[in-house]
PDBQT receptor file of N, H, CA, C and O in Angstrom, charges set to zero:
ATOM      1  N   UNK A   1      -9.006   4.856  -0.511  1.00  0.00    +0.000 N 
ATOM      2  CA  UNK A   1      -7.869   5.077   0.362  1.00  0.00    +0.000 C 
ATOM      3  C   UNK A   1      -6.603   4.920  -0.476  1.00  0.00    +0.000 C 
ATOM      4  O   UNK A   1      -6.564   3.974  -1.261  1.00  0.00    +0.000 OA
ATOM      5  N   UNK A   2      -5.777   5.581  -0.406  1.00  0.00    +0.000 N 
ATOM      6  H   UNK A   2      -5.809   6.350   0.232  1.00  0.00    +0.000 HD
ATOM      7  CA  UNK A   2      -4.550   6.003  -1.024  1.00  0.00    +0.000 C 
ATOM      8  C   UNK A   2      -3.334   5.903   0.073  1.00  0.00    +0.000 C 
ATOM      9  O   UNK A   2      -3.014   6.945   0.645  1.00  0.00    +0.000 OA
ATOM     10  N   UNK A   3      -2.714   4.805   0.356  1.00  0.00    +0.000 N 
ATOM     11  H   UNK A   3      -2.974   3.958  -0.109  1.00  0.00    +0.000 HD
ATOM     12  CA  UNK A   3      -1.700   4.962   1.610  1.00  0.00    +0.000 C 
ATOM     13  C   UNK A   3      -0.064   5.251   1.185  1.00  0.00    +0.000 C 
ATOM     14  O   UNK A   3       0.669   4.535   0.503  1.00  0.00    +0.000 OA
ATOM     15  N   UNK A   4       0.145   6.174   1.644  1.00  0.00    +0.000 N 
ATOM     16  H   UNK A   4      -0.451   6.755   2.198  1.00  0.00    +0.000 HD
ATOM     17  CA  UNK A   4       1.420   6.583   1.519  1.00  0.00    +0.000 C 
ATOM     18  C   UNK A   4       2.366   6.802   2.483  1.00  0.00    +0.000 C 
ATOM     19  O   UNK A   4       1.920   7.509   3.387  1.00  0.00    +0.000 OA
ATOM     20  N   UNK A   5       4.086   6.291   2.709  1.00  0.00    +0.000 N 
ATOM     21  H   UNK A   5       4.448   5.717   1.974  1.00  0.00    +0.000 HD
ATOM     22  CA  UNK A   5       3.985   7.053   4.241  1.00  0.00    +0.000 C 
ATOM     23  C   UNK A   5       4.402   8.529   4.094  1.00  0.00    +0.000 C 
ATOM     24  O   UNK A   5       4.951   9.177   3.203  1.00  0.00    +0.000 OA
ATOM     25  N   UNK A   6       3.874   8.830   5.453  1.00  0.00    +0.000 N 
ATOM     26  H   UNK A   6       3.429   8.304   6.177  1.00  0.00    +0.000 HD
ATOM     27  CA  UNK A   6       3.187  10.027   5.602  1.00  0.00    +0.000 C 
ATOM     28  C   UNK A   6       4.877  10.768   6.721  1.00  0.00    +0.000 C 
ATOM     29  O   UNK A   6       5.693  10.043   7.290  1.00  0.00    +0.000 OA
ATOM     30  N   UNK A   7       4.897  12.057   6.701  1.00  0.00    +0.000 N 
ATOM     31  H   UNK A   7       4.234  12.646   6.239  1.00  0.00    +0.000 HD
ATOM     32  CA  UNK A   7       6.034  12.365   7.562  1.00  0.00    +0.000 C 
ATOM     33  C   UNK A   7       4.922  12.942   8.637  1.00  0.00    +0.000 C 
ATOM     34  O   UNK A   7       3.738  13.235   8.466  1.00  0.00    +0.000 OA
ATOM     35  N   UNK A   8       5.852  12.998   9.940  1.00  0.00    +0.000 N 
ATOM     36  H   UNK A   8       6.814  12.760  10.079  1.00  0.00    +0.000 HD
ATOM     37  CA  UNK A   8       4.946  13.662  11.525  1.00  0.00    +0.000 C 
ATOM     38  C   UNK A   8       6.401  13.681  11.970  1.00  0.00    +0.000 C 
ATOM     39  O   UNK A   8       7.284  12.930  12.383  1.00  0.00    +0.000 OA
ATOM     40  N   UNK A   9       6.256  14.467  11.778  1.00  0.00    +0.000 N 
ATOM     41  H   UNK A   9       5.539  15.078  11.443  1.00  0.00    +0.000 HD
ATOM     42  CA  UNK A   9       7.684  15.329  13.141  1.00  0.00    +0.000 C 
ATOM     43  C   UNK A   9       9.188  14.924  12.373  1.00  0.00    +0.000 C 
ATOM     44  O   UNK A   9      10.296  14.706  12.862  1.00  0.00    +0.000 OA
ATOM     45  N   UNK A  10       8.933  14.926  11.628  1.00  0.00    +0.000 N 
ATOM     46  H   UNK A  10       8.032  15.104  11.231  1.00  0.00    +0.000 HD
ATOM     47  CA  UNK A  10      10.255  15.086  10.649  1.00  0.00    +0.000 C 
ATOM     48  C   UNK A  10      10.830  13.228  10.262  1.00  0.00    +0.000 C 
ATOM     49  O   UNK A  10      11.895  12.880   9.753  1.00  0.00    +0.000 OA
ATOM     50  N   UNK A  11       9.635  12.327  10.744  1.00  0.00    +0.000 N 
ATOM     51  H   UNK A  11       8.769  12.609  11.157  1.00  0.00    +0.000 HD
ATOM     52  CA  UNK A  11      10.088  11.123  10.425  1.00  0.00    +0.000 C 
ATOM     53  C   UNK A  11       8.962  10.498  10.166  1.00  0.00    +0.000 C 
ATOM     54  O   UNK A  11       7.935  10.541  10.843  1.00  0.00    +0.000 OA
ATOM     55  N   UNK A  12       9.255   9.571   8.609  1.00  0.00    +0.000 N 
ATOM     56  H   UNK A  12      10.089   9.536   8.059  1.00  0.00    +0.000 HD
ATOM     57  CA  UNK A  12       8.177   8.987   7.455  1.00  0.00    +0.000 C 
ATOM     58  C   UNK A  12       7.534   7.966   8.598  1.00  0.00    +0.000 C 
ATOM     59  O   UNK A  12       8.283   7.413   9.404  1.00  0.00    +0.000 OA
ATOM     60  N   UNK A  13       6.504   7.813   8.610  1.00  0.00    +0.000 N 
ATOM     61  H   UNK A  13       5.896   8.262   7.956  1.00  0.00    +0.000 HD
ATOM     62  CA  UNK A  13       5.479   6.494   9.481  1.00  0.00    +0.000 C 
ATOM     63  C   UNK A  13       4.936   5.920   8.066  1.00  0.00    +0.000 C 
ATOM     64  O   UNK A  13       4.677   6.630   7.094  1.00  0.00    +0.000 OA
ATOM     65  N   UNK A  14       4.777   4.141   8.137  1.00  0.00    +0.000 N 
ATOM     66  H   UNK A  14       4.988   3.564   8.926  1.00  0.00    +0.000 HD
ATOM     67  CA  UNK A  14       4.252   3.572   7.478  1.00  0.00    +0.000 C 
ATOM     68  C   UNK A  14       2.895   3.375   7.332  1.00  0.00    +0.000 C 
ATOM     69  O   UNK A  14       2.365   3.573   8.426  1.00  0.00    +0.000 OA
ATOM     70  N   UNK A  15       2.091   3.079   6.493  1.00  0.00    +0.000 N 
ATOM     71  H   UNK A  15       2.521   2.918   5.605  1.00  0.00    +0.000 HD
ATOM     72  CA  UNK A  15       0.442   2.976   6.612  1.00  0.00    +0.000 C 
ATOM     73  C   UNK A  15       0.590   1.338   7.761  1.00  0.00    +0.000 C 
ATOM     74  O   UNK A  15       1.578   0.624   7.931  1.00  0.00    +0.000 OA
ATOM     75  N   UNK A  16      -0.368   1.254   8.164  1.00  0.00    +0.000 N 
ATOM     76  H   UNK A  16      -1.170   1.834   8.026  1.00  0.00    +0.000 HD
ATOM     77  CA  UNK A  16      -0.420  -0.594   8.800  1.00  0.00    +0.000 C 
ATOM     78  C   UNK A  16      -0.192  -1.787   7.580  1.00  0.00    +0.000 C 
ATOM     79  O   UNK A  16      -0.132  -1.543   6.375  1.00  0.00    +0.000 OA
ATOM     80  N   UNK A  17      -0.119  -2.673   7.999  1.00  0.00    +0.000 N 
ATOM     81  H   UNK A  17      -0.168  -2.871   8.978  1.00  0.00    +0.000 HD
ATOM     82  CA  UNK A  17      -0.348  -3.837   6.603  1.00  0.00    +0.000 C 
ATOM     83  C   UNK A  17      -1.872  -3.802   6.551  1.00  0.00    +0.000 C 
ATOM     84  O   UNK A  17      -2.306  -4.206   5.473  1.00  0.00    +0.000 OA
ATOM     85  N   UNK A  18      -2.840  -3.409   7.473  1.00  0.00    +0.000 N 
ATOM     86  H   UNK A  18      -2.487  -3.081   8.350  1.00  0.00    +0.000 HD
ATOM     87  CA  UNK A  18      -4.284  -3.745   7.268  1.00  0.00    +0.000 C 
ATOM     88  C   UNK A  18      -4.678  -2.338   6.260  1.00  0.00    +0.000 C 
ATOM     89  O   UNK A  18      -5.225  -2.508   5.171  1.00  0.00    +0.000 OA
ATOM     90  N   UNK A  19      -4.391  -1.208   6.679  1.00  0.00    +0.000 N 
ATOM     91  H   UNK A  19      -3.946  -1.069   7.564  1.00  0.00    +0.000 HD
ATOM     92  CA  UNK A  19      -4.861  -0.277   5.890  1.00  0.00    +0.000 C 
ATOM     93  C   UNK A  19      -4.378  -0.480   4.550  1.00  0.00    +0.000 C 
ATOM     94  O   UNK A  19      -5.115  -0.116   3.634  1.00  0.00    +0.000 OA
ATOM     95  N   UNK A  20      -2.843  -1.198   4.177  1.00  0.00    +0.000 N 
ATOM     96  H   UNK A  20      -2.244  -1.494   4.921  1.00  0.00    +0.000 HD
ATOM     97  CA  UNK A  20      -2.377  -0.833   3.142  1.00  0.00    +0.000 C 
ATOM     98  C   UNK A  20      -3.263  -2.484   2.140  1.00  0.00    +0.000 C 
ATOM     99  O   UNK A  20      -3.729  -2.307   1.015  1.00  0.00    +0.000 OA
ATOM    100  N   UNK A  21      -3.294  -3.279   2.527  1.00  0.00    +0.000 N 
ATOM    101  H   UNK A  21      -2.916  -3.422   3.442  1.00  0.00    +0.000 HD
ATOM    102  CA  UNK A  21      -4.018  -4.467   2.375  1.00  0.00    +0.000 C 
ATOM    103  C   UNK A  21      -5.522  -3.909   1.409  1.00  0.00    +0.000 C 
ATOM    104  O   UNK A  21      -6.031  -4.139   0.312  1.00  0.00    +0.000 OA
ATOM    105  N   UNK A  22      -5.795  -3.029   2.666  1.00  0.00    +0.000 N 
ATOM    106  H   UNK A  22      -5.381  -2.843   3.557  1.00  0.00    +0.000 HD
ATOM    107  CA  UNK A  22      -7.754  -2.754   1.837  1.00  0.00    +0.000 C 
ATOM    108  C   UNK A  22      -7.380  -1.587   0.977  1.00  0.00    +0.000 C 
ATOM    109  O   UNK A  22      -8.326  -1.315   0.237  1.00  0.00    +0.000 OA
ATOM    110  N   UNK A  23      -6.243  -0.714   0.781  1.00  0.00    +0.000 N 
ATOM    111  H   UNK A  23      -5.475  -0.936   1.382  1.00  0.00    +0.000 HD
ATOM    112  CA  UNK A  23      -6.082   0.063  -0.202  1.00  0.00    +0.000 C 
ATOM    113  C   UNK A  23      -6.183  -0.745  -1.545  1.00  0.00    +0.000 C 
ATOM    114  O   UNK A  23      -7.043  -0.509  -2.394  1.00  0.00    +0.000 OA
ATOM    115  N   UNK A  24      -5.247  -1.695  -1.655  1.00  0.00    +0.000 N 
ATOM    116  H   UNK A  24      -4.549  -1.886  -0.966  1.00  0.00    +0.000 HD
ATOM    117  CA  UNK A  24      -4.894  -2.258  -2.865  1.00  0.00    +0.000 C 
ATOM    118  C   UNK A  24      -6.589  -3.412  -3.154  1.00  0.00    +0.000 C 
ATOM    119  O   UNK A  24      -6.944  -3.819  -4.260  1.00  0.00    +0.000 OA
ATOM    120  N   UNK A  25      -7.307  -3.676  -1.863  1.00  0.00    +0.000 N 
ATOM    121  H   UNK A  25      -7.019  -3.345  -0.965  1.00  0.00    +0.000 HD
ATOM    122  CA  UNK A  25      -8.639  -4.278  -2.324  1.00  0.00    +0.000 C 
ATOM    123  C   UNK A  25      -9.298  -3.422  -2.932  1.00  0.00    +0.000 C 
ATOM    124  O   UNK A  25      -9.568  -3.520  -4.129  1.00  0.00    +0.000 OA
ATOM    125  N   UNK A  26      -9.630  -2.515  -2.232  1.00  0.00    +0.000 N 
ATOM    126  H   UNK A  26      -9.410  -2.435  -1.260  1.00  0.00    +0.000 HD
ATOM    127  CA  UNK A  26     -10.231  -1.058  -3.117  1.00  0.00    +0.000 C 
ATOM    128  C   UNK A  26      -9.648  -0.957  -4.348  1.00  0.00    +0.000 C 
ATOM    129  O   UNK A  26     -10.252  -1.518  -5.261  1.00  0.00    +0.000 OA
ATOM    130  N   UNK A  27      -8.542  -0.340  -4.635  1.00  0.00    +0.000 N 
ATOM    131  H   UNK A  27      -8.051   0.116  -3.892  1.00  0.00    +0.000 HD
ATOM    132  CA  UNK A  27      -7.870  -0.462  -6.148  1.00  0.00    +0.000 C 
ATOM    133  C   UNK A  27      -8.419  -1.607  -6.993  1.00  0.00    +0.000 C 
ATOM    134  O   UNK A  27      -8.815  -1.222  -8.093  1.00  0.00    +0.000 OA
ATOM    135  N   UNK A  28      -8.526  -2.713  -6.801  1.00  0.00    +0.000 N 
ATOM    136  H   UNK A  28      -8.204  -3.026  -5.907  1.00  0.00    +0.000 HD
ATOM    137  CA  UNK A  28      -8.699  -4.024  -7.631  1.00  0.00    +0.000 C 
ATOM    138  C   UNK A  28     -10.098  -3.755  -7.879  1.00  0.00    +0.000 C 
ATOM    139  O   UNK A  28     -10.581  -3.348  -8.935  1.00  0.00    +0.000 OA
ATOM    140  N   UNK A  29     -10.841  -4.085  -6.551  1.00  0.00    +0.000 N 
ATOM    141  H   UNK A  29     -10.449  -4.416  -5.693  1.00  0.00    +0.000 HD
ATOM    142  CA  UNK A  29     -12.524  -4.833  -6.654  1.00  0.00    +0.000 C 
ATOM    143  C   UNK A  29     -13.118  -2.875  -7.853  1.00  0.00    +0.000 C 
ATOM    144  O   UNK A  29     -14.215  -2.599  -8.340  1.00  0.00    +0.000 OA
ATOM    145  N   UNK A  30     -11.981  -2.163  -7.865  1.00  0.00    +0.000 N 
ATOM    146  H   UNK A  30     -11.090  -2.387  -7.470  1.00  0.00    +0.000 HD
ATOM    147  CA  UNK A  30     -12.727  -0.865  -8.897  1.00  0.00    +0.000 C 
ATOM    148  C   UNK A  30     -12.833  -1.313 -10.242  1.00  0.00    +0.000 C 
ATOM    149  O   UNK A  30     -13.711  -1.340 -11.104  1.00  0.00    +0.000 OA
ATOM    150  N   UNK A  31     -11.715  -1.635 -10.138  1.00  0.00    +0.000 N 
ATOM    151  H   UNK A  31     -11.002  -1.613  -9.438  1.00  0.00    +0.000 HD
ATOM    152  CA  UNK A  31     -11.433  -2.767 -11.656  1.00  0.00    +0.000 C 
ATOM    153  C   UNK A  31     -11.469  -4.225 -12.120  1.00  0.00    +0.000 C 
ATOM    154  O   UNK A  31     -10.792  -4.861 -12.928  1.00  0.00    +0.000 OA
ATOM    155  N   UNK A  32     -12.505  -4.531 -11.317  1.00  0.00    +0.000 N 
ATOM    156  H   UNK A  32     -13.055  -4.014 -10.660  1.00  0.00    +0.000 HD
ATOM    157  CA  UNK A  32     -12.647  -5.781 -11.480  1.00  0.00    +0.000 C 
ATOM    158  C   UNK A  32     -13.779  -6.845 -12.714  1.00  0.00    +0.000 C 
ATOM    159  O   UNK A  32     -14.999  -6.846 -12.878  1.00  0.00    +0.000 OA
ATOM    160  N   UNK A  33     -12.918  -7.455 -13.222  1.00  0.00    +0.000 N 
ATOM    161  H   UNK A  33     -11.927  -7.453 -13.089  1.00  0.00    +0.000 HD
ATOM    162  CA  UNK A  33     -13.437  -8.181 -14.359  1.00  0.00    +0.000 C 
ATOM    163  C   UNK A  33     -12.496  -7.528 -15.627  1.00  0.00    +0.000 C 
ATOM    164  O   UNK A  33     -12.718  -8.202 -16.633  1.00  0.00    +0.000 OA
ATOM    165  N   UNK A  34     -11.704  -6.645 -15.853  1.00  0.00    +0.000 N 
ATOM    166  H   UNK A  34     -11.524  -6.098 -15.036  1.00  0.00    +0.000 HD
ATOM    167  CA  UNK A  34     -10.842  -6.346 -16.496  1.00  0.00    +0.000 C 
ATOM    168  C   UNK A  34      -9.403  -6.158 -16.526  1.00  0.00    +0.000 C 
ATOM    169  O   UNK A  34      -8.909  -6.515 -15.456  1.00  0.00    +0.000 OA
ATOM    170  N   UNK A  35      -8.536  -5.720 -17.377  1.00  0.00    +0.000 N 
ATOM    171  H   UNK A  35      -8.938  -5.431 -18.246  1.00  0.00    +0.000 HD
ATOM    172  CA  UNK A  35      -7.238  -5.436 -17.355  1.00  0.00    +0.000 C 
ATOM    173  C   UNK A  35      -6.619  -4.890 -16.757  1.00  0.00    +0.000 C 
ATOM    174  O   UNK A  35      -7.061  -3.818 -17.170  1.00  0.00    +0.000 OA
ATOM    175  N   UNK A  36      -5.510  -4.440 -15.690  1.00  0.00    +0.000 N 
ATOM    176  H   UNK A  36      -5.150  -5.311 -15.355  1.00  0.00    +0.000 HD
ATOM    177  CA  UNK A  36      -5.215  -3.095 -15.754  1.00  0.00    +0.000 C 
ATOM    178  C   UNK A  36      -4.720  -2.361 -16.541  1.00  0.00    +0.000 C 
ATOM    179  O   UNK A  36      -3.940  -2.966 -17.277  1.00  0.00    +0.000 OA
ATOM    180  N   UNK A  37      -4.814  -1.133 -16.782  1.00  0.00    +0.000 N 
ATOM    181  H   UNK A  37      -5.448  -0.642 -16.184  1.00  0.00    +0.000 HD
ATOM    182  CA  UNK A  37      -4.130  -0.179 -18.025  1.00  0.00    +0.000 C 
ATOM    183  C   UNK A  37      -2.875   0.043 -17.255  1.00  0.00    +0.000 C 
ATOM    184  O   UNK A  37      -2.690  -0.309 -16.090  1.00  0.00    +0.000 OA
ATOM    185  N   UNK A  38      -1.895   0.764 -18.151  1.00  0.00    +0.000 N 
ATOM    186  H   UNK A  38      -2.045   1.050 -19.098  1.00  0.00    +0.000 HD
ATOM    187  CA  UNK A  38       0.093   0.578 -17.156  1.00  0.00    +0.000 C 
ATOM    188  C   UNK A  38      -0.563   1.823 -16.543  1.00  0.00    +0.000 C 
ATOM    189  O   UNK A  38       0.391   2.593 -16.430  1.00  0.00    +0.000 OA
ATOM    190  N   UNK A  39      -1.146   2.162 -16.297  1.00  0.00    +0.000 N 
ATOM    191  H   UNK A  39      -1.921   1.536 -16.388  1.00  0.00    +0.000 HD
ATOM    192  CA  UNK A  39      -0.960   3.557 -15.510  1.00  0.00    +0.000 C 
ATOM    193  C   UNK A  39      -1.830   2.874 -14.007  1.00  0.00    +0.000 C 
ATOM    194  O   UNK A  39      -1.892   3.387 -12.890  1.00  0.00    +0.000 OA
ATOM    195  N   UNK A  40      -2.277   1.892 -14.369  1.00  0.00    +0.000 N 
ATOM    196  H   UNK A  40      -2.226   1.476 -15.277  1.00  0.00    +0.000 HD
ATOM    197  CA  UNK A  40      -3.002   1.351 -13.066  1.00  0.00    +0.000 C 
ATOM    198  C   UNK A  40      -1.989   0.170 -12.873  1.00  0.00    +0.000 C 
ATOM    199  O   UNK A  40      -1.615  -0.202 -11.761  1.00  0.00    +0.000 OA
ATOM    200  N   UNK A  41      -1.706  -0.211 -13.687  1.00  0.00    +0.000 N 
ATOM    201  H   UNK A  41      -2.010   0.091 -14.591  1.00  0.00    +0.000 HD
ATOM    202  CA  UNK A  41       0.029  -1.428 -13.405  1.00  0.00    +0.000 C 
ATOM    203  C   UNK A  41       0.758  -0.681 -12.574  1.00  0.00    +0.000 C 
ATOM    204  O   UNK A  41       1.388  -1.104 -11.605  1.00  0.00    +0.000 OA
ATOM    205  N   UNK A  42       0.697   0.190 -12.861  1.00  0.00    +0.000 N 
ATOM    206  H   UNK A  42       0.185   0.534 -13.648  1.00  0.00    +0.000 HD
ATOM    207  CA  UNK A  42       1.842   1.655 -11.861  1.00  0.00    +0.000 C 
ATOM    208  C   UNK A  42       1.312   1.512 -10.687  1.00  0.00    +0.000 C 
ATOM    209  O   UNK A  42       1.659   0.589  -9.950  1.00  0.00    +0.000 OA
ATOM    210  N   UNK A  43       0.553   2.252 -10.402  1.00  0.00    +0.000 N 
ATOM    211  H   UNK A  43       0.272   3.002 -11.001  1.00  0.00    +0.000 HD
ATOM    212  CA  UNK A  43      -0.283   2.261  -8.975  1.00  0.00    +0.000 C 
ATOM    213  C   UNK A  43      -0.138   1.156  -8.292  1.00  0.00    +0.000 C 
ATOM    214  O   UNK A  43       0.460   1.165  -7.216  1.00  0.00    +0.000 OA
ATOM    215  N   UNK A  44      -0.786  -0.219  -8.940  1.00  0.00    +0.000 N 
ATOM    216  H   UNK A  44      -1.272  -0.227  -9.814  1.00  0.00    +0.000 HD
ATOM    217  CA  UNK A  44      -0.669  -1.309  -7.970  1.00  0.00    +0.000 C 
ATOM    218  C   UNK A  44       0.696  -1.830  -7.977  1.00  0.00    +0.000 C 
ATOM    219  O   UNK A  44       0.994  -2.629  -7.090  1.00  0.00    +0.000 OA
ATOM    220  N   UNK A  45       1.636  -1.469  -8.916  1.00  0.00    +0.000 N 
ATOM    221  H   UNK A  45       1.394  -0.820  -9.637  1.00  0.00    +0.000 HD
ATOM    222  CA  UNK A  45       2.907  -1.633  -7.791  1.00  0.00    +0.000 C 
ATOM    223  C   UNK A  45       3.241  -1.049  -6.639  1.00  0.00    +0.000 C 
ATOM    224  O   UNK A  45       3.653  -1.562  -5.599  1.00  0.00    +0.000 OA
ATOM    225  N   UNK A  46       2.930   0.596  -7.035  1.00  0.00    +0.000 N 
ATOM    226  H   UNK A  46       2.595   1.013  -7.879  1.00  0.00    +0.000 HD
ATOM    227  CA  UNK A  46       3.178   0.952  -5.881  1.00  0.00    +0.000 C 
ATOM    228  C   UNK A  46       2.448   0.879  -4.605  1.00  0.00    +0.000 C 
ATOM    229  O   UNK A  46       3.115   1.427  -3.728  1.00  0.00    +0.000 OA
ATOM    230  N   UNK A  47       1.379   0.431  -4.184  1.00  0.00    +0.000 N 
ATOM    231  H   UNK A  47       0.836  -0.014  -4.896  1.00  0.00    +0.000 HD
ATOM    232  CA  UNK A  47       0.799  -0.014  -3.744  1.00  0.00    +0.000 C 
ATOM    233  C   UNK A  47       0.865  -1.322  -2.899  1.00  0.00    +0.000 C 
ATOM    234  O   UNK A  47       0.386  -1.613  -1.803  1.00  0.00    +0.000 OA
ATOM    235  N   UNK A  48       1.756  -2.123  -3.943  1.00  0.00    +0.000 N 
ATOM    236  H   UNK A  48       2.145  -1.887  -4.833  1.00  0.00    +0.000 HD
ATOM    237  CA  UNK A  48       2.248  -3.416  -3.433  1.00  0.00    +0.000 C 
ATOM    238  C   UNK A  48       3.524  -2.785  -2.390  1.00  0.00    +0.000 C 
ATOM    239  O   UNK A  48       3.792  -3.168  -1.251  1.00  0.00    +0.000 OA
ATOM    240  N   UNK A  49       4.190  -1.705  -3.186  1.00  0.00    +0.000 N 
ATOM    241  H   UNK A  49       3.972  -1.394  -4.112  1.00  0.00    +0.000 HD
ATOM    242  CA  UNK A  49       5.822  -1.548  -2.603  1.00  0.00    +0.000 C 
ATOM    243  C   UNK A  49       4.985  -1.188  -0.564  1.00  0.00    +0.000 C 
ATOM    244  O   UNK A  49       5.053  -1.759   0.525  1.00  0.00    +0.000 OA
ATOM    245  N   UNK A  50       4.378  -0.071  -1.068  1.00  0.00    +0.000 N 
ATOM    246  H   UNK A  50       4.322   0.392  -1.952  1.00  0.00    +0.000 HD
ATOM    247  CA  UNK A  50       3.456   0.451   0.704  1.00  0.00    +0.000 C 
ATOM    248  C   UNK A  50       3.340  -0.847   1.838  1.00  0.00    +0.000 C 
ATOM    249  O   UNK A  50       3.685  -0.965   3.014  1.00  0.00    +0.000 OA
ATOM    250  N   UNK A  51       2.703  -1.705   0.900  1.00  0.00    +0.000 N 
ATOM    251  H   UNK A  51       2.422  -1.609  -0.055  1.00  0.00    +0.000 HD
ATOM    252  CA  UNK A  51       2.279  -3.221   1.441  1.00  0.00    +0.000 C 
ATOM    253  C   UNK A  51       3.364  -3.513   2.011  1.00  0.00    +0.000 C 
ATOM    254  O   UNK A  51       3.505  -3.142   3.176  1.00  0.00    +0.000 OA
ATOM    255  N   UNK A  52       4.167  -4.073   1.517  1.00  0.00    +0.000 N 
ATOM    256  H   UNK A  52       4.054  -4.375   0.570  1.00  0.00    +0.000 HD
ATOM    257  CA  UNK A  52       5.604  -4.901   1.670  1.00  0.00    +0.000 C 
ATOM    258  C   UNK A  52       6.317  -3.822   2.623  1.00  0.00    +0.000 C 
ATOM    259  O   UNK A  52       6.913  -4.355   3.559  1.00  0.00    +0.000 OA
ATOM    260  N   UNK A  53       6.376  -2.617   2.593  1.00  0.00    +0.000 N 
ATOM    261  H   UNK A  53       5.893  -2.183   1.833  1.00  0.00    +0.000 HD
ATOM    262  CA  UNK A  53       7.126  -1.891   3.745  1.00  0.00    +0.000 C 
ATOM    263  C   UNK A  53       5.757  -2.065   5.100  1.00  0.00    +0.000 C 
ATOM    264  O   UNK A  53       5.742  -2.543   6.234  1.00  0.00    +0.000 OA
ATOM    265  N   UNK A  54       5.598  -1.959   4.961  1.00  0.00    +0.000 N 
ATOM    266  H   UNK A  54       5.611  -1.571   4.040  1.00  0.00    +0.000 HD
ATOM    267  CA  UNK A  54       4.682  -1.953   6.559  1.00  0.00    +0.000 C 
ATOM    268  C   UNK A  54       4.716  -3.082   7.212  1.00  0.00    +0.000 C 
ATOM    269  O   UNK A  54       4.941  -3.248   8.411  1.00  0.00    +0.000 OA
ATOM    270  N   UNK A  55       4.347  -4.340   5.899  1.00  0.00    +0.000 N 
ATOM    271  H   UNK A  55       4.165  -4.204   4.925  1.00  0.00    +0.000 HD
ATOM    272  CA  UNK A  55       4.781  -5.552   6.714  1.00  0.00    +0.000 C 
ATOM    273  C   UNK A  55       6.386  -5.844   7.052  1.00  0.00    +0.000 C 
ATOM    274  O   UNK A  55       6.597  -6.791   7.811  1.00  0.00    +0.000 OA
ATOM    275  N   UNK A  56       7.408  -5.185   6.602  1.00  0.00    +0.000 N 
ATOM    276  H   UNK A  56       7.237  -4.416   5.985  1.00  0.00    +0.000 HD
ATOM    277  CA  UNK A  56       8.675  -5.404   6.924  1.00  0.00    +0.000 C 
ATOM    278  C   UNK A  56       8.335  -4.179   7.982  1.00  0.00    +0.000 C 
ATOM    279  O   UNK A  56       8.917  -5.028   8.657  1.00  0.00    +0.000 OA
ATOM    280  N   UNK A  57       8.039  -3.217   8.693  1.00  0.00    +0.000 N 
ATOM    281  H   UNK A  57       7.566  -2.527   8.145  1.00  0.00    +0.000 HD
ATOM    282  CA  UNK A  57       7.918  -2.427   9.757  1.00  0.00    +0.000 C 
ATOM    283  C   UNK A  57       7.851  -3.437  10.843  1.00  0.00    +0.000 C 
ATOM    284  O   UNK A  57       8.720  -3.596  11.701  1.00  0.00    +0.000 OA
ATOM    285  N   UNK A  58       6.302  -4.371  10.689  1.00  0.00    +0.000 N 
ATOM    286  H   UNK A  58       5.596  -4.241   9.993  1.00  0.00    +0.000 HD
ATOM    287  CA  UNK A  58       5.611  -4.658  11.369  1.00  0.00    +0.000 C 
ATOM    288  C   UNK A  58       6.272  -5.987  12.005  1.00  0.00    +0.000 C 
ATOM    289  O   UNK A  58       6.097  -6.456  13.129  1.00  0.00    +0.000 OA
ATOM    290  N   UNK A  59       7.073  -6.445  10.966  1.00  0.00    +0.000 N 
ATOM    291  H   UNK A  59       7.216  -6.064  10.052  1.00  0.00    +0.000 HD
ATOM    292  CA  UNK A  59       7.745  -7.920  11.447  1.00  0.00    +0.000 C 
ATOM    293  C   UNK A  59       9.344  -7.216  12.317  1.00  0.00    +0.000 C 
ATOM    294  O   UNK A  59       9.598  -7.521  13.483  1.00  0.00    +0.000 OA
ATOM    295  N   UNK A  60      10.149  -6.384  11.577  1.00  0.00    +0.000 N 
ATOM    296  H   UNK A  60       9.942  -6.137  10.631  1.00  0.00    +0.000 HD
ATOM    297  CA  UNK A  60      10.925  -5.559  12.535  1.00  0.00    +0.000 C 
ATOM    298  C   UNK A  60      10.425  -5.154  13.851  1.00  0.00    +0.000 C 
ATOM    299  O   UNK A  60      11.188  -5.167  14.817  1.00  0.00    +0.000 OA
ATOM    300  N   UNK A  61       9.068  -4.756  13.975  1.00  0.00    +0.000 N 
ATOM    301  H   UNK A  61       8.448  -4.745  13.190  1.00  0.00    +0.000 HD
ATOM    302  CA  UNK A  61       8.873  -4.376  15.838  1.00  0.00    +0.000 C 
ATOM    303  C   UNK A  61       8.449  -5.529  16.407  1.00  0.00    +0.000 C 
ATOM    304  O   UNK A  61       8.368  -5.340  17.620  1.00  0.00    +0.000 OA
ATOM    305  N   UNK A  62       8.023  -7.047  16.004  1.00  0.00    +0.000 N 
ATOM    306  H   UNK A  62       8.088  -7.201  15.018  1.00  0.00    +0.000 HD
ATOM    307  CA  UNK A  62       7.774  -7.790  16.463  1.00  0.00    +0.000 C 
ATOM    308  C   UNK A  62       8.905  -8.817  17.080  1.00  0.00    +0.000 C 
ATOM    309  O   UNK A  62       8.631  -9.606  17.984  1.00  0.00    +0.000 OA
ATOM    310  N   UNK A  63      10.058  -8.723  16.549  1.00  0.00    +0.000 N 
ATOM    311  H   UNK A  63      10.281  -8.082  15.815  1.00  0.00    +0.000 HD
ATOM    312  CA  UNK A  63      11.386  -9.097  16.637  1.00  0.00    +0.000 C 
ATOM    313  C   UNK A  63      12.366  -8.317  17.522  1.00  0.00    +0.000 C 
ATOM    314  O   UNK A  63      13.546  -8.663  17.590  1.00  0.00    +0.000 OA
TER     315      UNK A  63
């Protein structure tokens, strides 16, 4: 799983924090027991950035 937000009707929607959560588990447990290479340093930032917006979505509609 690859979460990105996605546009629908002309406005970006965020992945959930749960989908974006098991993206970045998936990413890791692929590479697990080793380094990441920067091109996978890349990814799991961005990955982290997905994370961190959904949970700032998610705490904004809860408020």
């Amino acid at each position: 799983m690859r979460p990105t937000p996605t546009q629908q009707s002309g406005l970006l929607t965020t992945p959930s924090t749960d989908q974006a959560n098991e993206a970045i588990r998936v990413f890791l447990r692929a590479r697990a027991g080793r380094a990441l290479r920067p091109s996978e340093r890349a990814e799991y930032s961005r990955l982290l950035k997905v994370y961190t917006r959904a949970l700032r979505c998610e705490l904004e509609k809860a408020a």
